[in-house]
C-alpha positions as a Markdown table, in Angstrom:
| # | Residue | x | y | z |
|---|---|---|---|---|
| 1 | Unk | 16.9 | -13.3 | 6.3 |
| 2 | Unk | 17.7 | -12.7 | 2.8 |
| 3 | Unk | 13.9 | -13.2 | 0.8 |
| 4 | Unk | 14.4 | -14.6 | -2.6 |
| 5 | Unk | 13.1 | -11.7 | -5.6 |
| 6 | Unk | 11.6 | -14.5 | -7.9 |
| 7 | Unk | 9.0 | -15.0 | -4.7 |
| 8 | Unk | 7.2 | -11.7 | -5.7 |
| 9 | Unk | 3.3 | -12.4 | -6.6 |
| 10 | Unk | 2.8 | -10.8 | -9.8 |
| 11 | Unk | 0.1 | -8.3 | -9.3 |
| 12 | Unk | -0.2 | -7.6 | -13.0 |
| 13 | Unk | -3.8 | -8.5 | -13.5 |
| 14 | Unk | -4.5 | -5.6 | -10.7 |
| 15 | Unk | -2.1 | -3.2 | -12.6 |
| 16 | Unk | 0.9 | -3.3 | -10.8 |
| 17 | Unk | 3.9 | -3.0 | -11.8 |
| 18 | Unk | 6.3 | -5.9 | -11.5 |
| 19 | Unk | 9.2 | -4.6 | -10.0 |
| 20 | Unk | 11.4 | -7.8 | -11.0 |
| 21 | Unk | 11.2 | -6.2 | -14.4 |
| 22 | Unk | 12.8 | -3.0 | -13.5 |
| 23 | Unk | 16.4 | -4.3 | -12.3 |
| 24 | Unk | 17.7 | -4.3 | -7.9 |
| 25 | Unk | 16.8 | -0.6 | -7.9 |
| 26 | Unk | 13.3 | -0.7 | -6.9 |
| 27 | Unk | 13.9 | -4.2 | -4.5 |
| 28 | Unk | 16.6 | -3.6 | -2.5 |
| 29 | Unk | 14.8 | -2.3 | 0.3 |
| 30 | Unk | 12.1 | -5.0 | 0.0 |
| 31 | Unk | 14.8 | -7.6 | 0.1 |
| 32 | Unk | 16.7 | -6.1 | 3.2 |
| 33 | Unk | 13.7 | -5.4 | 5.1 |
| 34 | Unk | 12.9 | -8.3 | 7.6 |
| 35 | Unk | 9.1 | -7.6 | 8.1 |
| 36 | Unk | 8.6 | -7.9 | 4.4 |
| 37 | Unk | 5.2 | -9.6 | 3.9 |
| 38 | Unk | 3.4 | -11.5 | 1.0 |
| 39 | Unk | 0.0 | -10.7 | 3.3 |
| 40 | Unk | -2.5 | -8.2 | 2.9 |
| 41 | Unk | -1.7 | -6.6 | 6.6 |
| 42 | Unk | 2.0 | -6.7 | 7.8 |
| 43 | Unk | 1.6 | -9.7 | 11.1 |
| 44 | Unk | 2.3 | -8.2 | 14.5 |
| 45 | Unk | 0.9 | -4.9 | 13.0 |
| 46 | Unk | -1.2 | -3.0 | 15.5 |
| 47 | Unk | -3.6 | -0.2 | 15.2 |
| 48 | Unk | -6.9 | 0.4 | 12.3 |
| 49 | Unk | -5.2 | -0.7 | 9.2 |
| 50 | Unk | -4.2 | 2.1 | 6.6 |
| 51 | Unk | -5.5 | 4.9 | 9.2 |
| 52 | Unk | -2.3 | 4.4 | 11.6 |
| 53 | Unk | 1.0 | 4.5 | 11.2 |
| 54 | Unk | 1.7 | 1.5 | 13.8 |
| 55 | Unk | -0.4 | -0.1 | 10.7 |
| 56 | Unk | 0.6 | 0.7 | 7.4 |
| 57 | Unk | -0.7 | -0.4 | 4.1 |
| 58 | Unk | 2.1 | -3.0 | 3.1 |
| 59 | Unk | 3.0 | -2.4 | -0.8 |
| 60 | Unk | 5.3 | -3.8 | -3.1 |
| 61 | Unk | 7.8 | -0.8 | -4.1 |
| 62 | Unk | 7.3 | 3.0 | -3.8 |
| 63 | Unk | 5.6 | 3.0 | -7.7 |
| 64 | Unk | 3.2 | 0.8 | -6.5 |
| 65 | Unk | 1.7 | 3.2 | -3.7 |
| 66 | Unk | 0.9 | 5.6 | -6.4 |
| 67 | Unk | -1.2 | 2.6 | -8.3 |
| 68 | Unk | -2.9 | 1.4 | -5.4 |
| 69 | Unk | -4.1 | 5.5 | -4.2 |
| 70 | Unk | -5.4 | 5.9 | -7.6 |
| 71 | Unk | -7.4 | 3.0 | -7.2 |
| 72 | Unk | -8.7 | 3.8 | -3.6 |
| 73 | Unk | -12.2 | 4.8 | -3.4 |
| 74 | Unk | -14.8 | 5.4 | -1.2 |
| 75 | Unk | -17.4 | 3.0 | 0.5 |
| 76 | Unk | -20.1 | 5.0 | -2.0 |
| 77 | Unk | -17.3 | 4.0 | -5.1 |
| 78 | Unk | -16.9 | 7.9 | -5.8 |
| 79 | Unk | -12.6 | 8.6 | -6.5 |
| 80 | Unk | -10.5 | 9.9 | -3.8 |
| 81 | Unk | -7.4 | 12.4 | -4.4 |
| 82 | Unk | -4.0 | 12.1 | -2.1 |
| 83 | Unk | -1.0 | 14.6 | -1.2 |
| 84 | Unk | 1.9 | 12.9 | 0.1 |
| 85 | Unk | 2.9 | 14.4 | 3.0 |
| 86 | Unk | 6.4 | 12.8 | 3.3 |
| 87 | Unk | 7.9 | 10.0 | 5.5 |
| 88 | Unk | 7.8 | 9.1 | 8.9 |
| 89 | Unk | 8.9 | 6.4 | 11.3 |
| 90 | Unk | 7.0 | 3.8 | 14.0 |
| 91 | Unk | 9.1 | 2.1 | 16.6 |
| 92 | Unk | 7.0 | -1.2 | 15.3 |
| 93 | Unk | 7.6 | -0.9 | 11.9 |
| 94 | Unk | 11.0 | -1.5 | 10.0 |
| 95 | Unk | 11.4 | 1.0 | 7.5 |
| 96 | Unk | 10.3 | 4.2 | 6.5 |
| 97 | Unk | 6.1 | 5.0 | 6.2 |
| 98 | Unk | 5.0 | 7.5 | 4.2 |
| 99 | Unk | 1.9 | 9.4 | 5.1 |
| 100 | Unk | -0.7 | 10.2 | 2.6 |
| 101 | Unk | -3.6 | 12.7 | 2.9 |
| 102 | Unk | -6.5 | 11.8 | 1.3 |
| 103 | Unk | -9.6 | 13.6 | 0.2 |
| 104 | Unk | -12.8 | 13.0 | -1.4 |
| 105 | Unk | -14.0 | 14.3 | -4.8 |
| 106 | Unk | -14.7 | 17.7 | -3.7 |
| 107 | Unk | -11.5 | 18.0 | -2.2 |
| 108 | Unk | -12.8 | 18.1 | 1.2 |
| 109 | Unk | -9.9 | 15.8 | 3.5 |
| 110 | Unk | -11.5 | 13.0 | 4.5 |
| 111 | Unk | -8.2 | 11.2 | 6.9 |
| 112 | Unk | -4.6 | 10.3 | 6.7 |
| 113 | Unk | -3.2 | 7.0 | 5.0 |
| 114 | Unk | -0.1 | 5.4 | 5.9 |
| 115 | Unk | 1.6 | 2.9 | 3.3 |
| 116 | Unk | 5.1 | 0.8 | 3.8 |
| 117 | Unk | 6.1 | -0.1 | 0.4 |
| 118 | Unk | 9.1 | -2.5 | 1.4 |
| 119 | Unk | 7.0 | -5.6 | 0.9 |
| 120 | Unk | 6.4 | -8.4 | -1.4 |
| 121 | Unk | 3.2 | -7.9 | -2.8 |
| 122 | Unk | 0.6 | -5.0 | -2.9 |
| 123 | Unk | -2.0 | -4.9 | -0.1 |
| 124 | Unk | -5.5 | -6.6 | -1.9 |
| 125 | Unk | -7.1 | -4.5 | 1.4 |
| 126 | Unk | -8.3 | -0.9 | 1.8 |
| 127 | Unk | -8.6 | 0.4 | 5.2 |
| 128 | Unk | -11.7 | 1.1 | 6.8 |
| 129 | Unk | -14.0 | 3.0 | 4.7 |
| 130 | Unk | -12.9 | 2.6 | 1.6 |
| 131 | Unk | -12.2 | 0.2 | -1.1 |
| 132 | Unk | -10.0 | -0.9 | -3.7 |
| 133 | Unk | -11.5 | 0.0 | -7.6 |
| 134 | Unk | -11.4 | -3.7 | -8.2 |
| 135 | Unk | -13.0 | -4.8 | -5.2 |
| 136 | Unk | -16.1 | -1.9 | -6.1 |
| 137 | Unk | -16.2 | -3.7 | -10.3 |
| 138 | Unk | -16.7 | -7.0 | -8.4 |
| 139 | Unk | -19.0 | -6.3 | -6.5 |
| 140 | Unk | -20.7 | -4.2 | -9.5 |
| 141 | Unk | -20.7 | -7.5 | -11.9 |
């Protein structure tokens, strides 16, 4: 099933990109990929969210992923850093996951991340033992 690109949330407000703005490029693979979501976990998906690659963090376009790491923080609110570690594949999952090793301030690795950015909207969820930089000034205010 073809998924219509004007139904893409605009995320701007949580400083993501709008990939509708950037031409077909960035949304083919959204738009062909028939477990594209609008949710903040991809349904069916099985496994601790973010943390497994049966599980992955569903994101709107490969830009986004790098918007939605550099937002990630830890349960404390102190900044995380990533290395991508390239792209894999789940029997479950569509399309290509790409694996993300994450560490904490001191550069210490804390755990792996798994993201699928062939979705319509950025995940509003961080995986277990973390959260998202907007989710940590809310609860701040």
């Amino acid at each position: 099933m073809k998924k219509d690109k004007n139904r893409f949330p605009d995320q701007s407000e949580l400083g993501y990109l709008n990939l509708s703005e950037h031409g077909d490029f960035f949304l083919k693979d959204i738009i062909d990929n028939p477990q594209a979501t609008d949710m903040d976990e991809i349904p069916g998906a099985i496994g601790k969210f973010g943390l497994e690659a049966s599980n992955p963090i569903p994101i709107h376009g490969v830009p986004n992923s790098r918007i939605y790491l550099d937002n990630l923080r830890l349960r404390n609110g102190s900044p995380t850093s990533y290395e991508r570690m390239g792209s894999m594949s789940n029997p479950s999952i569509e399309m290509p996951i790409d694996k993300y090793k994450i560490y904490d301030e001191t550069g210490k690795e804390i755990t792996t991340i798994f993201i699928s950015p062939y979705h319509l909207k950025c995940s509003e969820k961080a995986p277990e033992g973390f959260m998202i930089l907007d989710q940590l000034m809310k609860k701040l205010l």
